[in-house]
C-alpha positions in Angstrom: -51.7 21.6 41.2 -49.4 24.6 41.0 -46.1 22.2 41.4 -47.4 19.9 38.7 -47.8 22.9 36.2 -44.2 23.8 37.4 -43.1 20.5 36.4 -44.7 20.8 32.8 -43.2 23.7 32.2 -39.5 22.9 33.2 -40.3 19.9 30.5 -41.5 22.1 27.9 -38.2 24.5 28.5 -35.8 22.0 28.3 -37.7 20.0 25.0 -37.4 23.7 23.8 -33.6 23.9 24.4 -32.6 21.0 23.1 -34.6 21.4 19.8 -32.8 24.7 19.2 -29.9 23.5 20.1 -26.9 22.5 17.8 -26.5 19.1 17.5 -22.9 17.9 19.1 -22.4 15.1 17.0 -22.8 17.4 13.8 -19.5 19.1 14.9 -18.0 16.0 15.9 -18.6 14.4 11.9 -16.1 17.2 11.1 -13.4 16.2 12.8 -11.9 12.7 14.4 -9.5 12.8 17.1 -7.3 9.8 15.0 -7.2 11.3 11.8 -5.5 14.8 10.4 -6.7 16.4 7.9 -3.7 15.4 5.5 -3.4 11.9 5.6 -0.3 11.8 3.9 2.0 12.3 7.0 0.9 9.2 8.1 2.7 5.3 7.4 0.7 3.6 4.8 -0.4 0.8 8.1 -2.3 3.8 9.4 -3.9 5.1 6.4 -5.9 2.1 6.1 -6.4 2.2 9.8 -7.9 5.4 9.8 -10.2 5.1 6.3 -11.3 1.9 7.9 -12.0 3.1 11.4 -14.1 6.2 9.7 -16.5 3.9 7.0 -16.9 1.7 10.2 -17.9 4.2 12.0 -21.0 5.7 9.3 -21.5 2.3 8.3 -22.6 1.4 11.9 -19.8 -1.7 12.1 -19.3 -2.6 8.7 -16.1 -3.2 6.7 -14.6 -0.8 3.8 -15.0 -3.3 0.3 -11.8 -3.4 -1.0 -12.0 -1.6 -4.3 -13.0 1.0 -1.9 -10.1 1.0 0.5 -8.2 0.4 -2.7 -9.5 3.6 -4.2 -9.3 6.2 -1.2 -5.6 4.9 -0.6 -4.7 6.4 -4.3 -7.0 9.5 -3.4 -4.4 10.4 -0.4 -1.5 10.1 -3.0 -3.5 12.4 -5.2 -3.5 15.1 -2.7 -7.6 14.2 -0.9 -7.8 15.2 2.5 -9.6 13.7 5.8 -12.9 15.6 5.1 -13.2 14.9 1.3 -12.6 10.9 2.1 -15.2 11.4 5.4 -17.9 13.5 2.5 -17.2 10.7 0.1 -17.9 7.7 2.2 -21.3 9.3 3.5 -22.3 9.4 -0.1 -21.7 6.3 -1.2 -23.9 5.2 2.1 -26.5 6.9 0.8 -26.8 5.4 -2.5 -25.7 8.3 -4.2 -22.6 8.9 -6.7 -19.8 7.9 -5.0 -16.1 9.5 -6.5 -15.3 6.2 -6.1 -17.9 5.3 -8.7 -15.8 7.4 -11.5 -12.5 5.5 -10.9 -10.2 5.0 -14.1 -11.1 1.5 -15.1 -13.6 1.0 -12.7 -16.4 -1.6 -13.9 -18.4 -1.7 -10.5 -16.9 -4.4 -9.6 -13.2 -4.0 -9.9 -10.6 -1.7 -11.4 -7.8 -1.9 -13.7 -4.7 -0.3 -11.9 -1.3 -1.7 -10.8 -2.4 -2.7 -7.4 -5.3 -4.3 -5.4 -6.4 -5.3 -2.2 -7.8 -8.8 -1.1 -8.6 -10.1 1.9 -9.4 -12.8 3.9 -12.0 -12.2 6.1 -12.7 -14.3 9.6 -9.5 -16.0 8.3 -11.9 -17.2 5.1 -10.8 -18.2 1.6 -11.6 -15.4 -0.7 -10.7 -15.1 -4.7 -10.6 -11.9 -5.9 -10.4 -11.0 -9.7 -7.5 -9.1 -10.9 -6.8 -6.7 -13.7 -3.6 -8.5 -14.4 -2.8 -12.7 -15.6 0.6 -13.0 -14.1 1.1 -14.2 -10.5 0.8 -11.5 -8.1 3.1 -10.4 -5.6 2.5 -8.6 -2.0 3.9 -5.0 -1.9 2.4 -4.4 1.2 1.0 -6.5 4.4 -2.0 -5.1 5.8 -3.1 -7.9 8.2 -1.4 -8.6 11.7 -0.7 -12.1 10.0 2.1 -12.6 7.5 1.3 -12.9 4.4 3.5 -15.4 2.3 2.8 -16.5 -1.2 1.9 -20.7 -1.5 0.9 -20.7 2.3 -2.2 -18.1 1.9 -1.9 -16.2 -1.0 -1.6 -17.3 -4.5 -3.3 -17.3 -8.1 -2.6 -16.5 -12.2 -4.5 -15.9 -15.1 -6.6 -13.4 -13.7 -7.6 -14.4 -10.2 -5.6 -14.3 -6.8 -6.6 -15.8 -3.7 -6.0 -15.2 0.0 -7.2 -17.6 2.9 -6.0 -17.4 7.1 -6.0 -14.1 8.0 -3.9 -12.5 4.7 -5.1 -9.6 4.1 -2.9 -7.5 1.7 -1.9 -4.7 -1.1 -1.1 -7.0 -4.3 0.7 -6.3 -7.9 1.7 -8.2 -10.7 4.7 -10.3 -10.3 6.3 -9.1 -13.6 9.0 -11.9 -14.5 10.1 -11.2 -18.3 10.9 -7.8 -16.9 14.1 -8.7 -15.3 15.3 -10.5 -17.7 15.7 -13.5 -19.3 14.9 -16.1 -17.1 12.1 -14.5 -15.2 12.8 -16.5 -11.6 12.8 -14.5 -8.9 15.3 -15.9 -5.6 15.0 -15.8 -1.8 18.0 -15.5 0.1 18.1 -14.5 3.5 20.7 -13.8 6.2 20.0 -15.6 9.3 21.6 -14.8 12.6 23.1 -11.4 10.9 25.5 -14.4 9.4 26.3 -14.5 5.5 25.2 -17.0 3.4 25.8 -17.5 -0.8 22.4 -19.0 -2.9 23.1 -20.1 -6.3 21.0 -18.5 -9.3 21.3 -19.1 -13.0 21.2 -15.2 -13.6 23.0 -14.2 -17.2 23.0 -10.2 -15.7 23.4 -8.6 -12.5 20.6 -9.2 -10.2 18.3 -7.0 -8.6 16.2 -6.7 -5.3 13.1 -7.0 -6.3 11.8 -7.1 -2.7 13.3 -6.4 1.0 11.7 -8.9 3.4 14.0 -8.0 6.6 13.6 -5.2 8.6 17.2 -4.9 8.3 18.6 -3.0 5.0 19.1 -4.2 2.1 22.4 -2.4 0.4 24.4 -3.3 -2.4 27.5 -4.2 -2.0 27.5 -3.9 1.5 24.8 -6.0 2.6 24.1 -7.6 -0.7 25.7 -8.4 -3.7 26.8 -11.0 -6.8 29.7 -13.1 -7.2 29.2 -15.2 -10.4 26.4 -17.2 -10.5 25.6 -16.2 -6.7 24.1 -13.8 -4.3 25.2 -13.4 -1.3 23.6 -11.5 1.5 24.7 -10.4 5.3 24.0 -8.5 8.6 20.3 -9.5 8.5 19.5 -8.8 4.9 16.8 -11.2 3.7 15.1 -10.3 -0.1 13.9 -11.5 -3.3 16.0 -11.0 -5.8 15.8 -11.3 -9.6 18.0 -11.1 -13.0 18.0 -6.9 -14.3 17.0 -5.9 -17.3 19.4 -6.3 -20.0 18.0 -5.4 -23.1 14.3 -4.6 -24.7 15.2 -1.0 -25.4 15.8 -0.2 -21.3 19.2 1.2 -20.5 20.6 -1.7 -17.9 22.3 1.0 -16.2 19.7 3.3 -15.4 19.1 4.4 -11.8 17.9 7.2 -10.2 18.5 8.2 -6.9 15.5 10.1 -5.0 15.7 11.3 -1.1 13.4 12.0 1.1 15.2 14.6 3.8 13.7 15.5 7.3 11.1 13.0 6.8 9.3 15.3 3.9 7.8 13.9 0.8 9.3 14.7 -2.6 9.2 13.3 -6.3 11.6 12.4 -8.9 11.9 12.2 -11.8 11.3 8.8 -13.3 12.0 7.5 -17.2 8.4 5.7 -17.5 10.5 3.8 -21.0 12.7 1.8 -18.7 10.1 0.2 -17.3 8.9 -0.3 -13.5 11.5 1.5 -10.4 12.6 -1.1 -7.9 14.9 -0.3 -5.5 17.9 -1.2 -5.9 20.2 0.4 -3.3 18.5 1.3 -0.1 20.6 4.3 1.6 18.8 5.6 4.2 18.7 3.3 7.7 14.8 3.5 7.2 13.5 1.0 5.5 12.0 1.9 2.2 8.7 -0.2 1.4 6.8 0.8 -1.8 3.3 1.9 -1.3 4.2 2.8 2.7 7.2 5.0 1.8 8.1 5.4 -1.6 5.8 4.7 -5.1 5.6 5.3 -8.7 2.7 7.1 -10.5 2.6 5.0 -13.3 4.5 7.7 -15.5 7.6 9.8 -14.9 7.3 10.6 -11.7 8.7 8.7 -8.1 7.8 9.8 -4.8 9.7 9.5 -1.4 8.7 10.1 2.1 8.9 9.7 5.6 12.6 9.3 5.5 13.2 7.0 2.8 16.5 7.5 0.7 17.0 4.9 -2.2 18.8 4.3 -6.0 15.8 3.3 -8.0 16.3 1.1 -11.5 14.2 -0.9 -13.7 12.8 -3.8 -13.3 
């Protein structure tokens, strides 16, 4: 009898304990092992790796909607840290008023800024409305599998679509901004060997996209004889005709560094229309929306190494 009241009681003691006892997994909430408070020092890859790992993680398993991702990805660039992105996600799990709710041009169901995100889930076809009608183009692969435009990613007039595994950051392919004829070219560098691809540009042509992980730098990499680009040493890009008239100064360029790896911003003449780079100087590769970006207004931003010319496209 006496050993059985013992028992009860050494139950009752530890119940006690552990009621009064701050809860560990409060404290962990705070803070993840695989995420800093200032998500800016990381690559833009593991950004989206981290925001997704942490809804996951309150959303027992779920996946981040896009607009979502979309939105918390421009939050970092606006200065959010870890914890604010962490208070915001629990909220919108609850029902409540998300700060992803009170996006600019948000409608609930999409958004109307320069970018967005679509994916295709379980290697799925999904359409995903945009707030632009030209075609889009990728500025930035998310998924593990390439993303290339007519295999499984595509669309106009308002809707894009991805299908086999693309899953990526998307903008409008703007082609009456370089020029005249408002065709963009491939030409790639195979074997590190050059090679010369024809174009019907009436200006000086402009990369519009780097596709190598290999730089892309005028006139040593790159360049125009004519009627044709050549490229060399690796250097494979989209290229297009530059802006030669519309009120934009076809000369305009600014040049922007980022040194020891730190972030800075430049400034950026928003009347010239939309920085591409043009001249990659550093030896790491510049890749907008990883490394380098434009607010939308006068301002460029550089980090994580990346040294570049910027003009307009």
């Amino acid at each position: 009898m006496i050993r059985s009241l013992s028992a009860a009681s050494l139950v009752l003691a530890v119940a006690f304990a552990a009621a009064v006892a701050p809860a560990p997994a409060v404290a962990q909430a705070a803070a993840r092992a695989y995420a800093p408070e200032n998500l800016r020092q990381l690559s833009f890859s593991d950004r989206v790796r981290v925001i997704e790992r942490e809804y996951a993680d309150q959303s027992r398993g779920r996946q981040i909607p896009d607009d979502q991702l979309e939105f918390y990805l421009d939050q970092v660039d606006s200065g959010w840290g870890f914890s604010r992105i962490q208070q915001d996600i629990a909220t919108s799990l609850r029902g409540g008023s998300s700060s992803s709710g009170l996006r600019p041009g948000w409608n609930g169901s999409n958004w109307s800024g320069q970018t967005l995100i679509c994916s295709s889930t379980d290697r799925r076809r999904r359409e995903c409305r945009t707030p632009f009608n030209g075609r889009p183009v990728l500025v930035e692969n998310i998924s593990g599998t390439r993303c290339v435009e007519g295999v499984n990613f595509g669309g106009g007039n308002g809707v894009m679509w991805v299908e086999q595994g693309c899953r990526g950051r998307f903008a409008e392919r703007r082609g009456g901004g370089h020029g005249g004829t408002g065709q963009t070219i491939r030409c790639e560098s195979q074997n590190n060997r050059e090679r010369t691809c024809p174009t019907n540009f009436r200006g000086n042509a402009v990369l519009v996209r780097q596709l190598s992980g290999a730089a892309c730098v005028e006139g040593r990499t790159w360049g125009q004889r004519g009627n044709s680009i050549w490229v060399s040493n690796g250097c494979r890009g989209e290229f297009a005709q530059g802006r030669g008239g519309g009120g934009a100064n076809p000369g305009y360029s600014v040049t922007c560094n980022s040194e020891n790896n730190r972030r800075r911003t430049c400034s950026w003449d928003r009347r010239q229309g939309r920085p591409v780079v043009i001249q990659q100087i550093s030896s790491t590769r510049c890749q907008e929306g990883r490394n380098w970006g434009w607010d939308g207004g006068n301002t460029i931003w550089v980090d994580g190494g990346c040294r570049a010319r910027f003009g307009a496209r």
